[in-house]
Backbone bond lengths (Angstrom), bond angles and torsions (degrees), N, CA, C in turn:
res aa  C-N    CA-C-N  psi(-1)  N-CA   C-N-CA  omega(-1)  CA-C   N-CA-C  phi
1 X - - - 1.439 - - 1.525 109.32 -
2 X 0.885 101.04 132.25 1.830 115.68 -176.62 1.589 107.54 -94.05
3 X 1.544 109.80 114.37 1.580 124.44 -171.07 1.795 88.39 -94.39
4 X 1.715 90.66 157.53 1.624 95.99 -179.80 1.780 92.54 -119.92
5 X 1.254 91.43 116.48 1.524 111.67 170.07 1.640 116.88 -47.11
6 X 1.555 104.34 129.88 1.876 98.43 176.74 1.613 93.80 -74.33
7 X 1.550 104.29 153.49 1.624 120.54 -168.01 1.599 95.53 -127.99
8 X 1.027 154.44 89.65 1.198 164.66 66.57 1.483 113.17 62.94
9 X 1.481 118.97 58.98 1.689 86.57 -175.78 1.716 110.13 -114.06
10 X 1.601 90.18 152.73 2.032 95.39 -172.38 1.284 94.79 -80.36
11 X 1.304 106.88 145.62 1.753 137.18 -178.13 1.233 85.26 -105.31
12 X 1.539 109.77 117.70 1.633 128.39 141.02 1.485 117.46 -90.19
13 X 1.578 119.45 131.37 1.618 126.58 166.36 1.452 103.23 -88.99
14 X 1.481 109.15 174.55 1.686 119.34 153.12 1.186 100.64 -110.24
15 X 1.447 98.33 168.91 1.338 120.73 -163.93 1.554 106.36 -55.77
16 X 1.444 128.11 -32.47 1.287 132.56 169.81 1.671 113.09 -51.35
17 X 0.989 113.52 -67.90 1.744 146.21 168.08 1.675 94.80 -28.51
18 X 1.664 111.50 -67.81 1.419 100.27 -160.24 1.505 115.90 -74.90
19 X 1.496 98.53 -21.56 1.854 115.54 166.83 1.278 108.07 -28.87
20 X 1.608 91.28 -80.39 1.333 125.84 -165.43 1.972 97.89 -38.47
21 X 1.074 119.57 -48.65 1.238 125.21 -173.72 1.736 116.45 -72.04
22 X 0.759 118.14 -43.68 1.595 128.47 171.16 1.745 97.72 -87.38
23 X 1.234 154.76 1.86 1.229 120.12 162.62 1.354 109.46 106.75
24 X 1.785 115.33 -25.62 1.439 112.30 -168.31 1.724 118.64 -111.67
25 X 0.949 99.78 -173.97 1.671 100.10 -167.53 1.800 111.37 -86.70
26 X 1.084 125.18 153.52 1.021 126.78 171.99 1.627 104.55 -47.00
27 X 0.919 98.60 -57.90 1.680 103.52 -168.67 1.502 123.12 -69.35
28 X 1.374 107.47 -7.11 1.511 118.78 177.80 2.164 100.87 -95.00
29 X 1.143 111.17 -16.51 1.081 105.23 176.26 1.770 93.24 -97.80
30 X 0.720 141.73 -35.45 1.555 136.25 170.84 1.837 105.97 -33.91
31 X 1.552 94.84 -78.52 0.773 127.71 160.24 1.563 125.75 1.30
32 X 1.613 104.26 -70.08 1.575 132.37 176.19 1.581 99.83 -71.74
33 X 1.399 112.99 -63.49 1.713 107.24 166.20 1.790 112.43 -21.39
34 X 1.284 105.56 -71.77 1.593 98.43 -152.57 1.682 106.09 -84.04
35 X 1.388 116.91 -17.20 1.411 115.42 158.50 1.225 134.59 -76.43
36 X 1.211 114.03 -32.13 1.261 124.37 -169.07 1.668 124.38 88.29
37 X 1.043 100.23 -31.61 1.285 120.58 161.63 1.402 135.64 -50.83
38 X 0.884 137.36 168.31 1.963 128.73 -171.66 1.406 117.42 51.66
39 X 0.978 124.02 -153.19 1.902 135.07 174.93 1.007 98.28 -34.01
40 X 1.636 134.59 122.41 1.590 161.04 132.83 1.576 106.28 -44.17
41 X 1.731 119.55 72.67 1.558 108.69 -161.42 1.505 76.23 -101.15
42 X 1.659 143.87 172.00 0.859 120.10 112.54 1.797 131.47 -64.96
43 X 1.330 133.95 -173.55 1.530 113.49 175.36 1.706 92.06 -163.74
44 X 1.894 116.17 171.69 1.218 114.87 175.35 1.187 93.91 -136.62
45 X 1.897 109.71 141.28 1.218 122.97 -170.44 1.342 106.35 -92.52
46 X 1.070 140.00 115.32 1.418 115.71 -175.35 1.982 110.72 -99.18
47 X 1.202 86.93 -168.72 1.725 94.63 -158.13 0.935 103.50 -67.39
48 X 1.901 153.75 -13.42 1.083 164.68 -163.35 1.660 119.30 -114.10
49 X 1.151 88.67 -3.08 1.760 109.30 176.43 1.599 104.05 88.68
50 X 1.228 123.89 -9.21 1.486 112.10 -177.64 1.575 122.36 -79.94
51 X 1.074 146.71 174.02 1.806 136.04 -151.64 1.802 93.10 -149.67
52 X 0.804 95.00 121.55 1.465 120.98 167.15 2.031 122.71 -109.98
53 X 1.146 110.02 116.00 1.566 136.00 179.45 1.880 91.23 -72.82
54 X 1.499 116.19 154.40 1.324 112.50 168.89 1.999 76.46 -140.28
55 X 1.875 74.67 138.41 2.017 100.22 179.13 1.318 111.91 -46.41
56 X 0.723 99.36 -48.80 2.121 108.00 -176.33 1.333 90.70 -67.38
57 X 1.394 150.62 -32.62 1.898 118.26 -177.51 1.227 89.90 -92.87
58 X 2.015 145.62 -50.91 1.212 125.78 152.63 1.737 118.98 -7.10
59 X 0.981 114.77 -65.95 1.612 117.36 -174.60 1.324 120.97 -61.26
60 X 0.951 105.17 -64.91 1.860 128.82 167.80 1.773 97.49 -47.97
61 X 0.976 146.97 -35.51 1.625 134.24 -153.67 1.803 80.51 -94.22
62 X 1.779 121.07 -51.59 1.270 120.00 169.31 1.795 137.76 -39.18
63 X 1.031 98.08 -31.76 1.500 121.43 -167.45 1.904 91.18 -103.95
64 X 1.057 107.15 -34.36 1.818 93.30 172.99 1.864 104.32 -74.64
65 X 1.080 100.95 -32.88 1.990 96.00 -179.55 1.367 100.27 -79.38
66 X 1.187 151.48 -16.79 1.593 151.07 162.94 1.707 104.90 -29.61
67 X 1.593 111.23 109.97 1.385 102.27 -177.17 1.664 90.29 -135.66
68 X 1.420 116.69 171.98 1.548 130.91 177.62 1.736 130.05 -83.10
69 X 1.790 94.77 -35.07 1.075 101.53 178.15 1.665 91.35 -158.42
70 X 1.612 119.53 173.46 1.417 109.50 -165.22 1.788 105.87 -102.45
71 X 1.325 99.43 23.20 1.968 108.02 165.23 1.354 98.98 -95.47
72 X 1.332 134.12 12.20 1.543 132.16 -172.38 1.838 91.72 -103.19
73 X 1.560 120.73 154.05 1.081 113.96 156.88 1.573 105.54 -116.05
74 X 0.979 87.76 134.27 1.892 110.06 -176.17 1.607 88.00 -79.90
């Protein structure tokens, strides 16, 4: 009997998309890109110049700011 393998696939956003998800502006994640500065996203540049976020570092950057009370530093 032939089993069907689970297939795993990574979800990339755009920079609009991953905004939209964290609260911030397109342009503040631009922004953080070329400074370095602000949000620690990782991101992928692709061959056309456009930048793609993958859900799992979206998630993971979320789950590192997860705090108990606001005397905690995330």
């Amino acid at each position: 009997m032939v089993t069907k393998k689970e297939i795993n696939y990574t979800i990339y956003r755009t920079t609009q998309e991953a905004g939209e998800q964290l609260k911030l502006s397109a342009k503040a994640l631009a922004n953080s890109r070329s400074s370095g500065k602000g949000i620690k996203l990782p991101f992928i540049k692709m061959g056309n110049g456009s930048v793609r976020y993958r859900q799992e570092d979206i998630d993971e950057y979320m789950e590192s700011r997860l705090v108990n009370h606001t005397g905690e530093v995330a």
